[in-house]
N, C-alpha and C positions, 0 to 999 in steps of 0.2 A: 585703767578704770579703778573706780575708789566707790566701796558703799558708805554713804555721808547720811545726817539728819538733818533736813533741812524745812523750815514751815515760810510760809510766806513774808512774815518779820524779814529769813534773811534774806531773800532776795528785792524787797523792798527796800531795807536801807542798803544793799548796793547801788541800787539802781540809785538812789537818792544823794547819795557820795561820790558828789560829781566828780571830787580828783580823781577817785580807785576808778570809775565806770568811763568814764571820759578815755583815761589810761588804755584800761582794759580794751574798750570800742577801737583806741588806735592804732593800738598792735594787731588785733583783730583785721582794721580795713587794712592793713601794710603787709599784712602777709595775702589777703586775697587779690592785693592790688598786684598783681604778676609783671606788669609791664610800666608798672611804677610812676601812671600819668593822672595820679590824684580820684580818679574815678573806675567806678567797675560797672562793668561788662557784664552780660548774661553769661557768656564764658566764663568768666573768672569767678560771678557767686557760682555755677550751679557745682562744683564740687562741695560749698558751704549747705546747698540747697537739699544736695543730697545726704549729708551727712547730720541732716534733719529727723531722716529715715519714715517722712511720713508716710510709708506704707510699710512699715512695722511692724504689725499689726496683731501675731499672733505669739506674743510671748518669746518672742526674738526670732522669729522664724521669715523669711523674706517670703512676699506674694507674690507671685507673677505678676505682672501687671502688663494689661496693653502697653506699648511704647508710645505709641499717640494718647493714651491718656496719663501718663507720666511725662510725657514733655508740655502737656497742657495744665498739669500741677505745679509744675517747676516754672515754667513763664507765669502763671497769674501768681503765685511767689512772687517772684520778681517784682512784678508791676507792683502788687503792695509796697514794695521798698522805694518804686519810681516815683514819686510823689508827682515832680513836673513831666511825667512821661518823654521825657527825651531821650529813652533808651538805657539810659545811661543810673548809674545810682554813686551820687558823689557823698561824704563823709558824714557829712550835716542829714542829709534821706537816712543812711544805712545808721547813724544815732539813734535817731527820731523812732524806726521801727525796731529798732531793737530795745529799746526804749519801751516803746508798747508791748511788744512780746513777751517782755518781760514783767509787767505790770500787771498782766494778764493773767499770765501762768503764775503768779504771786495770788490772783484774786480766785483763780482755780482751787489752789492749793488749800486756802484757809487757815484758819489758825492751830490748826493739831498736828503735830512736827509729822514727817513723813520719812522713811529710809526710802532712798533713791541710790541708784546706782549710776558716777558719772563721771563721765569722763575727762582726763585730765587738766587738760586747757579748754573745759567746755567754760560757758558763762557759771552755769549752776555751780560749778566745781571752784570757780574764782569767788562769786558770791558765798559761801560757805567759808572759803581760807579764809576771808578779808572779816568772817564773823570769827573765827576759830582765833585771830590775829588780835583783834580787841577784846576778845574774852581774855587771852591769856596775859595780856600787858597790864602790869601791874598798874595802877592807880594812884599819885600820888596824894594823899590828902584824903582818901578816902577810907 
């Protein structure tokens, strides 16, 4: 884990660069894809699902939580990602919604930088290298 600055700029133009994000997304569905058949399983996101940590909540502290009401946050997850609801969520769904997700939490954020604390191969943590990466590359002509 790394504490970064990060405003909604940079996770907008990652999202928006489609080669870095495209990349990113595919390495992303290749490692949850476990069994290697082009598409994921509720099985194979809910370790992504959980490592969401949406019950979080108290400054890093884990909640208890029902187990029937954590397995009912973790499926309608999913289904957001389902787009054709066949169970299943193939490369094109898990883009499209991370895609959003990330759009989102850019529109959360606003324009006044933020320190976050994130994790190594998170998305957030890519979207910052890939700003951190064209800040620091010199310019030719300029």
């Amino acid at each position: 884990m790394s504490v970064e600055v990060l405003d909604s700029a940079t996770i907008l133009n990652f999202v928006e660069d489609e080669e870095a994000f495209s990349e990113f997304i595919a390495e992303r569905f290749t490692i949850l894809d476990k069994n290697h058949d082009g598409i994921l399983s509720y099985s194979e996101m809910l370790h992504e699902l959980q490592g969401l940590r949406v019950f979080d909540t108290h400054f890093g502290i884990d909640v208890k939580m029902d187990p029937n009401e954590v397995s009912r946050v973790y499926s309608s997850i999913f289904f957001q990602f389902d787009h054709d609801s066949n169970g299943t969520v193939d490369f094109e769904e898990f883009k499209q919604e991370m895609k959003e997700m990330m759009v989102a939490m850019a529109n959360g954020l606003g324009f006044l930088p933020v320190q976050m604390v994130l994790e190594e191969n998170g998305f957030l943590k890519k979207a910052v290298d890939r700003e951190l990466m064209i800040i620091s590359t010199p310019h030719v002509g300029v």
